[in-house]
C-alpha positions as CSV (number, residue, x, y, z in Angstrom):
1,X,-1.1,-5.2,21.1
2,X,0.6,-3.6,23.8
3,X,4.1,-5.0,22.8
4,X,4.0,-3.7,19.4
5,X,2.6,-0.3,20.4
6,X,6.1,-0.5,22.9
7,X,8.1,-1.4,19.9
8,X,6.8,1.7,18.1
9,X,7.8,4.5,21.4
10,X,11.5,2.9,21.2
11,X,12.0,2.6,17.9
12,X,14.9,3.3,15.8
13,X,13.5,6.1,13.3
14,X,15.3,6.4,9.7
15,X,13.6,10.0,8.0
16,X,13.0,8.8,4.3
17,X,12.1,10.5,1.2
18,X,11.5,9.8,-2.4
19,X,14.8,9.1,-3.2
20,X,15.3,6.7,-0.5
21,X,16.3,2.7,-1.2
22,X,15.9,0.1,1.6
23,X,15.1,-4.0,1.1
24,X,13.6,-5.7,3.6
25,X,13.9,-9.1,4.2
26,X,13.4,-11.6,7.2
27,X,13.6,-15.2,8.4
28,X,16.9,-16.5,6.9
29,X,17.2,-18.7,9.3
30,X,21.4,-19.2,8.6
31,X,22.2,-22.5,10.0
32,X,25.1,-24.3,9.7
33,X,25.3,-26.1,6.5
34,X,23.7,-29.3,8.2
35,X,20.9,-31.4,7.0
36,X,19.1,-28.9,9.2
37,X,20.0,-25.6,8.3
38,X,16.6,-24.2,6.0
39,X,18.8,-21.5,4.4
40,X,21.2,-23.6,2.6
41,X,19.0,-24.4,-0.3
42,X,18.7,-20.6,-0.8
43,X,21.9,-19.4,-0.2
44,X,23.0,-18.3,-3.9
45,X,19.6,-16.7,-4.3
46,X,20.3,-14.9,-1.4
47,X,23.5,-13.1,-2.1
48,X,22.4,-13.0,-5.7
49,X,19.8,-10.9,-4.6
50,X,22.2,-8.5,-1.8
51,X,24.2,-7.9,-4.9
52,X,22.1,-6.7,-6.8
53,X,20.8,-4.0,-3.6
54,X,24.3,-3.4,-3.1
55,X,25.1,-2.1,-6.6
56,X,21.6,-0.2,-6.9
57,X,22.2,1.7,-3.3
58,X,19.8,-0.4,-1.0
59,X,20.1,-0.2,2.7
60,X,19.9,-3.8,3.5
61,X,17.1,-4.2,6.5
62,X,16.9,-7.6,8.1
63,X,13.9,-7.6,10.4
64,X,14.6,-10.5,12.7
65,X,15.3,-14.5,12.8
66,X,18.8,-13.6,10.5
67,X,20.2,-16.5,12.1
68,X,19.1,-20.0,13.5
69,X,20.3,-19.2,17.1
70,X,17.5,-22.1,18.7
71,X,19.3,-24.2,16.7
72,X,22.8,-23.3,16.0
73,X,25.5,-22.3,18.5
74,X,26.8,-18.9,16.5
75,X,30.7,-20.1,15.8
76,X,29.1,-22.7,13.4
77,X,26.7,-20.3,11.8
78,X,29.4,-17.8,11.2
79,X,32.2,-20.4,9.5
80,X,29.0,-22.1,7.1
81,X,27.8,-18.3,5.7
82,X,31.2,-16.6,4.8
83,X,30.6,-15.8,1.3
84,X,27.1,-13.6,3.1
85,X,29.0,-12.4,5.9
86,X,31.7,-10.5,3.8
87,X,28.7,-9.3,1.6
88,X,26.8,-7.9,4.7
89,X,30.0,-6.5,5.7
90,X,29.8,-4.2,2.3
91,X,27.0,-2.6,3.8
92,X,28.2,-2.5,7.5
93,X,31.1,-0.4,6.4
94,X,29.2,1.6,4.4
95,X,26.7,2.6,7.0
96,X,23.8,0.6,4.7
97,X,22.4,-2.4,7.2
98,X,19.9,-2.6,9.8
99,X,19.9,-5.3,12.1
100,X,16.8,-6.3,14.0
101,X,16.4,-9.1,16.1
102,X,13.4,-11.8,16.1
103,X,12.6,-14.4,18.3
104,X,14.8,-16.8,16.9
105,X,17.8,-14.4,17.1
106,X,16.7,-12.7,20.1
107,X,19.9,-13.0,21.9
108,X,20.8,-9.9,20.0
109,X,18.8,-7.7,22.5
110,X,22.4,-8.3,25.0
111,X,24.7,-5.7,23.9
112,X,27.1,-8.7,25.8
113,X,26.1,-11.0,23.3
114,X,26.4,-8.7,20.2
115,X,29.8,-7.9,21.5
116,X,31.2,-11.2,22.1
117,X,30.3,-12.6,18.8
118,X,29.3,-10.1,16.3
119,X,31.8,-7.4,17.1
120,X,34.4,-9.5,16.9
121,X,35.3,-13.5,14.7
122,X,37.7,-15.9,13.9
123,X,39.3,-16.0,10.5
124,X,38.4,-19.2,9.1
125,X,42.4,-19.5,7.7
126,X,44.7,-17.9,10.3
127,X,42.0,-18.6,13.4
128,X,42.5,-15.2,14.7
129,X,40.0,-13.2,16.4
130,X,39.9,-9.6,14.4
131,X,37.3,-7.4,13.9
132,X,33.8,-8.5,12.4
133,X,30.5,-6.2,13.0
134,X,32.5,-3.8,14.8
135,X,30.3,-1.4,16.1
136,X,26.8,-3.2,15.0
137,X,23.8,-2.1,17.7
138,X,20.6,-4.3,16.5
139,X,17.4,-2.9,17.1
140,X,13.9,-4.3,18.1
141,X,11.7,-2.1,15.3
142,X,12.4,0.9,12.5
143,X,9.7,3.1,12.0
144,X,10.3,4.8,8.1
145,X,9.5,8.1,8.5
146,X,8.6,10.5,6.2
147,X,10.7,13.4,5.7
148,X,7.8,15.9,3.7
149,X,4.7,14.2,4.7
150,X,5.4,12.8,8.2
151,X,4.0,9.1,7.2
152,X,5.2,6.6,10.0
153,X,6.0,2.9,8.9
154,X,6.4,0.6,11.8
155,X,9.0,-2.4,11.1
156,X,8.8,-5.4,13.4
157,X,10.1,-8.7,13.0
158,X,6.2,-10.1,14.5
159,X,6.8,-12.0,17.2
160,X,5.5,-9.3,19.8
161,X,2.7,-10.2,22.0
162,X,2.9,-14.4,20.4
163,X,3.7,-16.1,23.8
164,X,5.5,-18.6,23.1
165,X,7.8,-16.8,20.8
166,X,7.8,-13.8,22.6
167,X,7.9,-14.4,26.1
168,X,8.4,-17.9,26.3
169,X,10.6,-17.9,23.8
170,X,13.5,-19.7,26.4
171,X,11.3,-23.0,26.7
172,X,10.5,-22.6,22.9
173,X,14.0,-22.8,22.5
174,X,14.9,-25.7,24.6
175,X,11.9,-27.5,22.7
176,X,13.8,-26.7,19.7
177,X,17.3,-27.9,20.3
178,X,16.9,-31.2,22.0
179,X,13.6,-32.0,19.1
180,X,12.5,-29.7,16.9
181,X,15.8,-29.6,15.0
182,X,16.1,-33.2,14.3
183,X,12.8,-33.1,12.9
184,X,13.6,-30.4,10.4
185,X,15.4,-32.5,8.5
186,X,12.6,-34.4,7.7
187,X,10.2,-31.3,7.1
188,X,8.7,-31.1,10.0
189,X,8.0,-27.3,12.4
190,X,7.3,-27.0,16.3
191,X,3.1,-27.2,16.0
192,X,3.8,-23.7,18.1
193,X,5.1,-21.9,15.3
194,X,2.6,-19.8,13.1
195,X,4.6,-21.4,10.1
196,X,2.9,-24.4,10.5
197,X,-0.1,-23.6,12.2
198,X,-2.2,-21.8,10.2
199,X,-4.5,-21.2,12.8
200,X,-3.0,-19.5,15.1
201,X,-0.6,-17.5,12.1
202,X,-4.1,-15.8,11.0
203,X,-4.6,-14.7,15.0
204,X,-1.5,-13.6,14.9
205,X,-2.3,-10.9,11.5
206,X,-6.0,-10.6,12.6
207,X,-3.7,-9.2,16.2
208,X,-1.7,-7.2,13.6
209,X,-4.3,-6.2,11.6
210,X,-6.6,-4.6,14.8
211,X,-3.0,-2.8,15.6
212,X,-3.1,-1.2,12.2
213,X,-6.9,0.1,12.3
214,X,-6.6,1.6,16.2
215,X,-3.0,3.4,15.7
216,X,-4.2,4.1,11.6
217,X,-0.4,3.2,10.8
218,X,1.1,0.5,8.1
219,X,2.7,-2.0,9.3
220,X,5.6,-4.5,8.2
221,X,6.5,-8.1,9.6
222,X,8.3,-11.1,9.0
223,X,7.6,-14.2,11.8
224,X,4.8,-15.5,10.1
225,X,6.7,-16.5,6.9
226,X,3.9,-15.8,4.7
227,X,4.6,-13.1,2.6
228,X,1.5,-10.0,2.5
229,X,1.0,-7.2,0.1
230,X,-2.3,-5.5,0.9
231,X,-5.3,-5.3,-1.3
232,X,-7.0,-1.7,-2.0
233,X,-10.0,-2.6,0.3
234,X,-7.1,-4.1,3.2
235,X,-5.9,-2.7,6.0
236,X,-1.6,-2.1,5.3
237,X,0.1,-5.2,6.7
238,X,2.8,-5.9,4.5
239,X,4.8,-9.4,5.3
240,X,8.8,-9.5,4.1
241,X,7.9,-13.4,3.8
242,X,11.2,-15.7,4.0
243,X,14.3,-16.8,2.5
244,X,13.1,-20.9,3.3
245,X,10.8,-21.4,1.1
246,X,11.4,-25.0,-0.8
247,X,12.8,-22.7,-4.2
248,X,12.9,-19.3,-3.9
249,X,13.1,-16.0,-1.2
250,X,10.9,-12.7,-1.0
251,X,11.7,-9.1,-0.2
252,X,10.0,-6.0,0.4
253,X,11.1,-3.3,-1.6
254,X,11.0,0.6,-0.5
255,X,12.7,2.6,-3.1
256,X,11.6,6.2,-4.9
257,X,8.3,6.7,-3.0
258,X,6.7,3.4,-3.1
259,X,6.7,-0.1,-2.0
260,X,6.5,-3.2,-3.7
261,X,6.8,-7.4,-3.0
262,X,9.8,-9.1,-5.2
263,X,10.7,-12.7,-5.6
264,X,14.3,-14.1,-6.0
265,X,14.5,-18.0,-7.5
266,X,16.7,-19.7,-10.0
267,X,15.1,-20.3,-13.5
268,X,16.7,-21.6,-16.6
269,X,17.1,-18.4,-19.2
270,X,16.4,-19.4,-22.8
271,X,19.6,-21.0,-23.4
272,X,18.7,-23.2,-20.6
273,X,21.3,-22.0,-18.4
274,X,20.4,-21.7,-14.5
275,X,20.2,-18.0,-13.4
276,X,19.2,-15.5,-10.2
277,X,15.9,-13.5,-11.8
278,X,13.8,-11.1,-10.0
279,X,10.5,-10.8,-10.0
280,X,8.1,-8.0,-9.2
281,X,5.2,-9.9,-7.5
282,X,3.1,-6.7,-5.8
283,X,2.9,-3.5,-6.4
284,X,5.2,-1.1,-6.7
285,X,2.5,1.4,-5.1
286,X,3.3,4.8,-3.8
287,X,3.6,4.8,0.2
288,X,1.3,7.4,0.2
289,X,-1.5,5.1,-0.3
290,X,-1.1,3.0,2.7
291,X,-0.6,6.8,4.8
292,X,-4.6,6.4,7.0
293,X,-3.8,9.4,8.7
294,X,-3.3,11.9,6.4
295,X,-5.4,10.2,4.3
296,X,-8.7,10.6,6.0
């Protein structure tokens, strides 16, 4: 409770309106093309997907666990993903991404770290070091605020205040890279994740939820995996979901007022050729509803 209500003082705040477009997504998980890496089987979803926000004027928003850093040193996740890195660059250099950090990626809270191997890569033909995410300062939460009605939206990637994410997330990551990744391949997740322990992934809403209902504010996470659109008799936690499931990736959607919960997969068309499609899943629903304080 307390680390998300910390999250929300230091926030980065982007002033939105009804014309605004963002896509939220959150736990790629970009690996490096190994048996391991859970993104892989997504991949062409994926950038299906960012070109399609690209061309329709999202801000791309990636709320946390972007890449497999428990797993993965960086140099390998960078030369597996550069077909996504030059199409996050598009919206780098055009002032339309967000970069937040989960607690999978959480060495991008050391502005050393960021600057060392986001700021800067190798090219994967000439293997010279020239610029990359020049510039790129990821953030710990985004709270959407709105520009006529003052309605707050706190973004969090989720793992605030889940210990051994959050602040023993250094053991959790040692766990991880001498066990946990080996046993990926096979299907198996660390038993302290809220992925696979559904137990503890419903303390960690019901923690989320009781947030909501004392600060009367929506609410948006990833960690958990399990994507959330709220019910009419719900509090509003929203969940981004993932871009691991087994055949398809989800997205939160923010665009002309409201919000709504989309799914990315490939599906034969009626030729029966393989294609990209989106799918509305939730909504869309005007932000206003999920807006307790001036709501009453």
């Amino acid at each position: 409770m307390t680390r998300l209500t910390e999250a929300y003082r230091d926030a980065r705040v982007e002033l939105i309106d009804d014309t605004s477009r963002y896509v939220i997504m959150s736990d790629c998980h970009r690996g490096d093309g190994s048996k391991s890496d859970e993104f892989l089987k997504n991949k062409n979803s994926f950038t299906a997907a960012l070109d399609h926000y690209w061309k329709n004027g999202f801000t791309y928003v990636e709320a946390g666990d972007g890449d497999e850093l428990w797993e993965h040193d960086f140099k390998h996740i960078v030369r597996a993903n550069r077909a996504v890195w030059e199409q996050l660059l598009q919206f780098h250099g055009a002032g339309r991404l967000i970069r937040m950090w989960g607690n999978h990626d959480l060495d991008l809270r050391d502005p050393r770290f960021v600057r060392q191997h986001l700021w800067t890569a190798k090219d994967a033909e000439t293997g010279e070091v020239g610029p990359f995410f020049d510039g790129l300062e990821p953030v710990e939460a985004v709270v959407f605020r709105h520009r006529t009605t003052g309605q707050d939206i706190l973004l969090v990637h989720g793992h605030q205040g889940d210990f051994p994410n959050d602040q023993g997330w250094r053991f959790s990551r040692l766990m991880m890279r001498v066990f946990w990744r080996y046993a990926h391949a096979f299907g198996f997740h660390s038993p302290t994740s809220p992925v696979a322990n559904a137990e503890k992934r419903h303390k960690v809403e019901r923690n989320y939820v009781k947030w909501i209902r004392q600060n009367r504010m929506a609410l948006i996470c990833g960690h958990t995996h399990r994507e959330r659109f709220p019910r009419e008799d719900e509090m509003p936690y929203f969940n981004s979901g993932s871009c691991v499931y087994p055949s398809h990736i989800t997205a939160l959607e923010i665009a002309d007022g409201t919000i709504a919960l989309v799914r990315w997969r490939v599906d034969p068309n009626e030729d029966a050729i393989l294609q990209v499609t989106r799918r509305v899943v939730k909504g869309p629903e005007p932000l206003s509803t999920f807006d307790l304080r001036n709501s009453g």
